[in-house]
N, C-alpha and C positions, 0 to 999 in steps of 0.2 A: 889300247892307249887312246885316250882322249885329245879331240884338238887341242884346246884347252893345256894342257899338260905339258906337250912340247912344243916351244919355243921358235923350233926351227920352222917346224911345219907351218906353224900358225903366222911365222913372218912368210914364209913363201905364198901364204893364201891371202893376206892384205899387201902383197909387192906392189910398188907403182907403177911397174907393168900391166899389172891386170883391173889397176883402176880402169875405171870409164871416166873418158875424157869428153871432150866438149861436140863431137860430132854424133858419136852415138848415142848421147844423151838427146840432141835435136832429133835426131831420127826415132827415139821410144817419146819422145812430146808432140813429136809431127803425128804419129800414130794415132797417141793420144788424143790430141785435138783432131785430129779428120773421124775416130770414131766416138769423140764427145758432141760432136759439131749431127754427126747424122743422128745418134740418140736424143739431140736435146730438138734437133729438126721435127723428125719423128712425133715426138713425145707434144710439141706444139699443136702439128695440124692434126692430134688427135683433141687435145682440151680446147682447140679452134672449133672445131668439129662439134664439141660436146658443149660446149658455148655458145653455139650458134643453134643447136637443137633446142637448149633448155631456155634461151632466150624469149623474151616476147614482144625483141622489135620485129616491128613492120618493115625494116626496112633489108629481110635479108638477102636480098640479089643486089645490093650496092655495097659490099662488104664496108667500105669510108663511114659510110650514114652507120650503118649498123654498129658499130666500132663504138662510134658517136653515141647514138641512141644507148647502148648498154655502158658505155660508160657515163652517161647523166641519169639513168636509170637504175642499172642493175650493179652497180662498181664493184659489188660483193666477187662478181663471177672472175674479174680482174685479176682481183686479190686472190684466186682460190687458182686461175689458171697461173700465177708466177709462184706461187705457193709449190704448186706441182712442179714446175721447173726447177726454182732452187732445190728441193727433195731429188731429184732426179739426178742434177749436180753435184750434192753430198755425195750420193749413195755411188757416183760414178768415179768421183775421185778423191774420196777418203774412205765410205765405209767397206767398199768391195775390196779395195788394194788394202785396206788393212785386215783383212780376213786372210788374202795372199801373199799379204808382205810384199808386193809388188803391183804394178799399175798392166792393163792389159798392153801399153805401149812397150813397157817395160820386159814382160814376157814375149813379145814379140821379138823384141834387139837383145834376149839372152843376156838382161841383166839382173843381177840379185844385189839385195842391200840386207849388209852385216855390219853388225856395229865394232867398235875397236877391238873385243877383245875375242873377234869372231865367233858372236853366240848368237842363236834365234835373236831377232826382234820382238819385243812382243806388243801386241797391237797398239797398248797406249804407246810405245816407243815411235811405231811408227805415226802415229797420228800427230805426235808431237812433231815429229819430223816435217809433216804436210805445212805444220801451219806454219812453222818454221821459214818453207821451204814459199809459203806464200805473201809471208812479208820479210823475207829475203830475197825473193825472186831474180832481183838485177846482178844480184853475186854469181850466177849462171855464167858468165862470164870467164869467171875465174878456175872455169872446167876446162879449160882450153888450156893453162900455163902448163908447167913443167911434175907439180903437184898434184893435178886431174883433182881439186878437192873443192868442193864451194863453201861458202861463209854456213850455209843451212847445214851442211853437213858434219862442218865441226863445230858446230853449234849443238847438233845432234847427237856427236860423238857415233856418225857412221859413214860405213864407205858404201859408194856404188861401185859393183865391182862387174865383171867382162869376165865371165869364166865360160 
């Protein structure tokens, strides 16, 4: 027998008990952001790094001048080094968690997200849900009342659920 099928089961696995509420969703974002924050670190003072190599200012032991100099010079490198961050960004928080159905903060605080009639997500589902989830962001809020539900979620038509 299928989740799907029975009725009973499938209300005891969206309970609002097992929603995720407003503290352990801070705790899979705090994750989040501490290891978005050292990837995109990372990810910088290497295109700094490769910036500073392919350049042909003069002035590279005064990184200010330098900065200067390729950005009235070379602005191309600019554009190619936040090029590379945005991508890096994407690929950190939408296109990997929608391969997983879940965010690396997310697997960390043993959370899963299912939609209402507790079926797989499937990738556009979730990605819809991200952008959702990024110009809804202030309803975050509303994980904390008595519903554990945000405005992106039922907007989304899914639960973050604590199993």
């Amino acid at each position: 027998m299928e989740l799907r099928d029975d009725p009973e089961l499938q209300e005891r696995f969206l309970h609002p008990n097992l929603r995720a509420g407003g503290w352990i969703r801070s705790i899979a974002l705090f994750y989040d952001l501490v290891i978005l924050t050292m990837v995109l670190y990372m990810t910088s003072a290497l295109t700094t790094l490769w910036m500073m190599t392919t350049t042909e200012s003069l002035f590279i032991g005064d990184p200010e001048r330098a900065r200067q100099d390729i950005w009235a010079n070379e602005p191309h490198l600019f554009i190619i080094n936040y090029s590379i961050l945005g991508a890096v960004f994407l690929i950190y928080q939408v296109i990997y968690p929608a391969f997983k159905r879940r965010s690396i903060g997310m697997m960390i605080a043993d959370l899963t997200l299912v939609d209402e009639q507790r079926q797989e997500l499937t990738k556009w589902h979730y990605v819809k849900r991200e952008c959702w989830k990024l110009l809804l962001f202030p309803t975050f809020i509303l994980s904390f009342g008595k519903n554990r539900r945000t405005l992106y979620d039922k907007v989304s038509k899914t639960y973050l659920m604590k199993y």
